[in-house]
C-alpha positions, -999 to +999 in steps of 0.1 A: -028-311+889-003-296+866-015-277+832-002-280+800+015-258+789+024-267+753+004-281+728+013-300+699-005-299+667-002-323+635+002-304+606-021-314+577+007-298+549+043-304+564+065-272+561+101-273+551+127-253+577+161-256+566+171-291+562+147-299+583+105-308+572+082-303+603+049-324+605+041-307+638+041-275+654+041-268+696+025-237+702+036-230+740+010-213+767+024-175+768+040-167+795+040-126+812+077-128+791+056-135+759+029-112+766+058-083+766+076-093+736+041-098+716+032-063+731+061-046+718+066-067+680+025-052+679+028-016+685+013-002+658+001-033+639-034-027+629-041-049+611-052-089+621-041-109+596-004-098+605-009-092+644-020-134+640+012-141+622+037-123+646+016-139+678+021-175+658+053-167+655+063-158+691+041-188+703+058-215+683+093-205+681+089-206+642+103-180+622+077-155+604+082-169+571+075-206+584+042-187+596+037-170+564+046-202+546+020-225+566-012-237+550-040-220+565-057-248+577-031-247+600-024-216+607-064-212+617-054-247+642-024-225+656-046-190+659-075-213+676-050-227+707-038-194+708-066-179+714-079-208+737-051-197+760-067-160+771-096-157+789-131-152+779-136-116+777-117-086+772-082-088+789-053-067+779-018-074+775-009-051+802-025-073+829-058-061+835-083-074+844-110-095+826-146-079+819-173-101+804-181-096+771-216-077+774-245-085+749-253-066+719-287-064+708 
């Protein structure tokens, strides 16, 4: 069975690109290509908030200031499939491998 490897999401405060006014957003599954690109635009990002925007970016072919321009009711939609494309635990970009998450207290 094939996966899906793009999904679409309604946007609940269209965004204006160019001439153009986007009700929906696809934010693709990332690919190893994607994983190297977001690597590389990350170094040295510390801090979330952008490191979200950047990944957004990469993951929906938008430009940075559609992401920066996006409601964030939205943006929190985009950030959730994002992250529902990794794993469970604590992968790396660089291809490691999963380890569970352990419990704290």
């Amino acid at each position: 069975m094939p996966q899906h490897h793009n999904k679409r999401l309604p946007l609940s405060v269209p965004i204006t690109l160019g001439d153009q006014t986007l009700t929906e957003v696809s934010v693709k599954k990332p690919k190893v290509k994607d994983l190297k690109t977001l690597q590389d635009a990350l170094a040295g990002i510390e801090d979330q908030l952008e490191q979200g925007i950047l990944m957004a970016a990469v993951l929906t072919d938008l430009p940075r200031e559609a992401i920066e321009d996006m409601d964030t009711d939205d943006f929190t939609a985009i950030s959730e499939v994002i992250a529902g494309f990794f794993p469970k635990g604590t992968a790396s970009a660089t291809g490691a491998p999963s380890q569970p998450k352990l419990p704290t207290g």
